[in-house]
C-alpha positions in Angstrom: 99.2 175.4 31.6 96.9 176.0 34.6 96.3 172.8 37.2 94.5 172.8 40.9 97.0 171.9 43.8 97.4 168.4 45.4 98.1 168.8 49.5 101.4 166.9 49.2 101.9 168.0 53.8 99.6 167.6 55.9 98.6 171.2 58.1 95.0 171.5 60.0 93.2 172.9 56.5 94.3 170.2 54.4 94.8 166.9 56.5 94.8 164.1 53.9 97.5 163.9 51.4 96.8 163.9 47.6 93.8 165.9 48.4 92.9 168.9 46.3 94.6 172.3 48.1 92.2 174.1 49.8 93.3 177.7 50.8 92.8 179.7 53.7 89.2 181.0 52.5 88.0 177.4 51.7 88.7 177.8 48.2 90.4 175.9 45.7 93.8 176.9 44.9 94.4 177.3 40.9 98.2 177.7 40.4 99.8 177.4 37.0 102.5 174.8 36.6 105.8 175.7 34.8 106.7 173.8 32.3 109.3 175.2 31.7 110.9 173.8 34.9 112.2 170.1 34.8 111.3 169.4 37.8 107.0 170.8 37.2 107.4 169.1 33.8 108.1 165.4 35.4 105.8 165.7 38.1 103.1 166.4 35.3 103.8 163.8 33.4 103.9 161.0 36.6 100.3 162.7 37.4 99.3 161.8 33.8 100.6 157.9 33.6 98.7 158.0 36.7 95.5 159.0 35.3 95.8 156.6 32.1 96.5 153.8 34.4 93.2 154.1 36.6 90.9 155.1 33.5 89.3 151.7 32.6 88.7 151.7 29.0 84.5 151.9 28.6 84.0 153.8 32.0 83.1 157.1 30.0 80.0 157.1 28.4 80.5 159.7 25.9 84.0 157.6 24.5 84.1 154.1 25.7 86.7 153.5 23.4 89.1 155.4 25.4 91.0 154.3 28.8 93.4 151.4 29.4 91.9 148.1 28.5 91.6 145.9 32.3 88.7 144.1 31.4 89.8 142.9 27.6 93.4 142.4 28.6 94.1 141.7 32.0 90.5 140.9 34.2 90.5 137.6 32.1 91.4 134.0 32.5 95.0 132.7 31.3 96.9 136.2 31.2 100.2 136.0 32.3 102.3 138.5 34.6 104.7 138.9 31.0 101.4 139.9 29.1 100.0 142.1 31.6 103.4 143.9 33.0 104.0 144.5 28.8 100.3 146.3 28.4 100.9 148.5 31.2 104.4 149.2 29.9 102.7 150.4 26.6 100.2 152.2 28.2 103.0 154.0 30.5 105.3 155.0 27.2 102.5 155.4 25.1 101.9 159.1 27.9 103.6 162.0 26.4 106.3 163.1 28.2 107.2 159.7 29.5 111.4 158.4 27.8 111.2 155.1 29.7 109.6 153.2 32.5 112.5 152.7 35.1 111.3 150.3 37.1 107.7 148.7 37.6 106.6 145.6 40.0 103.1 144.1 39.1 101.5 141.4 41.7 98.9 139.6 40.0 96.4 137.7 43.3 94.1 135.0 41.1 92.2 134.5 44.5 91.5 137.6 45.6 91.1 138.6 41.6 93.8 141.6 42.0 96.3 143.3 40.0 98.1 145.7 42.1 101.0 148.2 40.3 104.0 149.3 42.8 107.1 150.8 42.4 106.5 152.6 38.9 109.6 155.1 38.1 109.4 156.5 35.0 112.3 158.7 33.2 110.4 162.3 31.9 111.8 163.5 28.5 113.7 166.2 31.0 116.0 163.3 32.7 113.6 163.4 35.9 112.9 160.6 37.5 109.1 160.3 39.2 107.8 157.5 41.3 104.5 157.4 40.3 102.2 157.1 43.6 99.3 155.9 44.7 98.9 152.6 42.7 99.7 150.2 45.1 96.5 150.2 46.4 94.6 146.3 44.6 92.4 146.7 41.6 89.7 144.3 42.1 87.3 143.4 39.1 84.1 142.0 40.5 83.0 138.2 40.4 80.2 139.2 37.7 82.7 140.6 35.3 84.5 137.8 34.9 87.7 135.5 36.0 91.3 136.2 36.0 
């Protein structure tokens, strides 16, 4: 299994974390991940909850059934924190690799139409445990999409 390098330090060729690794010659690094190792394996499968989490069902054109469903199940009017913290929780053990989800705090804002995910820990089928990052940043569903 081949995958590109995420800049996880800072250093003068690569200053902003999470950024794709860039090596000397301006060229992106290809490494292959080992599986193999626990550790590579958990990381792997944190990047992948990751992805599921941020691809909103319908934003492909070629497969619009695919992605996790914001707009039909959480971007709406009258969804609880229970109903939404439980379709992210599918969508997090539905990811192969994934045994559990340790811990996850969801913040629903019905002002500022938000639904931000922190602290997800999820437990890899190898006993790992990975924060996954990145997703405390809001997700915000525009005013002509509907109401929360």
């Amino acid at each position: 299994m081949s995958t590109f390098r995420l800049v996880t330090a800072t250093a003068a060729t690569n200053p902003d974390l999470h950024d794709l690794y860039l090596d000397d010659s301006g060229q992106l690094e290809l490494i292959g991940a080992d599986i193999s190792d626990a550790e590579d394996y958990a990381l792997a499968v944190g990047q992948t909850v990751k992805c599921r989490l941020l691809f909103i069902k319908g934003e492909w054109y070629q497969d619009q059934r695919l992605g996790t469903p914001w707009r039909e199940r959480v971007w709406k009017k009258g969804v609880t924190e229970s109903t939404i913290r439980r379709m992210i929780q599918q969508v997090v053990q539905g990811t192969p690799g994934v045994r559990a989800v340790e811990s996850l705090e969801v913040t629903i804002d019905a002002a500022a139409r938000s639904t931000t995910i922190s602290d997800l820990q999820i437990v890899a089928e190898t006993g790992q445990v990975v924060t996954v990052v990145d997703l405390d940043k809001p997700m915000i569903i525009p005013a002509a999409e509907g109401a929360i």
